[in-house]
N, C-alpha and C positions, 0 to 999 in steps of 0.2 A: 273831667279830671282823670289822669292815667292811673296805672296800679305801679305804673316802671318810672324811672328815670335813667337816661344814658348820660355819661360820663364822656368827657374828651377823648377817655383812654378806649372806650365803646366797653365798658363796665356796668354793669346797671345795679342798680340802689334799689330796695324794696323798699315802698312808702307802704304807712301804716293800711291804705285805704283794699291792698290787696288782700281778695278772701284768702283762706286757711287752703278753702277748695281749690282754688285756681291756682297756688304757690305749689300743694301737691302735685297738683297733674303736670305740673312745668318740670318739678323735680325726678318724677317719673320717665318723664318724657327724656329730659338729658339722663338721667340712667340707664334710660336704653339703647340714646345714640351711642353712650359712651361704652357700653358692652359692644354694643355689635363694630365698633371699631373705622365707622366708617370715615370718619372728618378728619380732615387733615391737622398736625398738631398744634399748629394756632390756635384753631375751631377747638380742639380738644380743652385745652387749658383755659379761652374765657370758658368755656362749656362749664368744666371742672369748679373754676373761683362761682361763677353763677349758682350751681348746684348746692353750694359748700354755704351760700348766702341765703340759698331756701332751704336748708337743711336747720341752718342755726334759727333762721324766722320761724318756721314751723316750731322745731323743738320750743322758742318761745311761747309760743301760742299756747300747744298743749302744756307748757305747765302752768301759765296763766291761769288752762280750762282748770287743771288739777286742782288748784287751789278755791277753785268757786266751787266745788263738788262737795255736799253732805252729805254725813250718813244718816240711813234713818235707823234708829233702834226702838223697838219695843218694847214694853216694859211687861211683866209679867202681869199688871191689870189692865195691860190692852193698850195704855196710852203710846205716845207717839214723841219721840223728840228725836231733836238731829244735834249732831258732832261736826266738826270741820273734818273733811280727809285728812286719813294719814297715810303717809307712805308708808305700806310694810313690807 
């Protein structure tokens, strides 16, 4: 099973099965081709729409993660309960 799928247009689709891990270091990776300037501006722009497709799949991930995160509070007799995250 792949983590990618290509398009007709040579566009790639992130499917669910790709890590968190591996979508970063991809988007990493095009972040630094795209600084250092070296690809020509075809290369640049899928680079660009890719990047912009791991950016949004990540950001989904992490709020995913956000929202399974509890807090834990302690009570003043010691005991132990949790809260759902909030964002503050």
């Amino acid at each position: 099973m792949t983590a990618v799928e290509n398009s007709p247009q040579n566009s790639t689709k992130i499917t669910p099965e790709i890590p968190f891990e591996q979508a970063l270091k991809e988007l990493e990776a095009i972040v630094r081709k795209l600084e250092s300037g070296s690809g020509d501006l075809e290369n640049s722009i899928a680079d660009y729409v890719r990047g912009t497709e791991l950016k949004d799949y990540c950001q989904k991930k992490l709020d995913s993660a956000r929202l399974k995160v509890e807090s834990i509070l302690l009570a003043k007799d010691g005991s132990a309960t949790t809260q759902p995250f909030e964002n503050s």
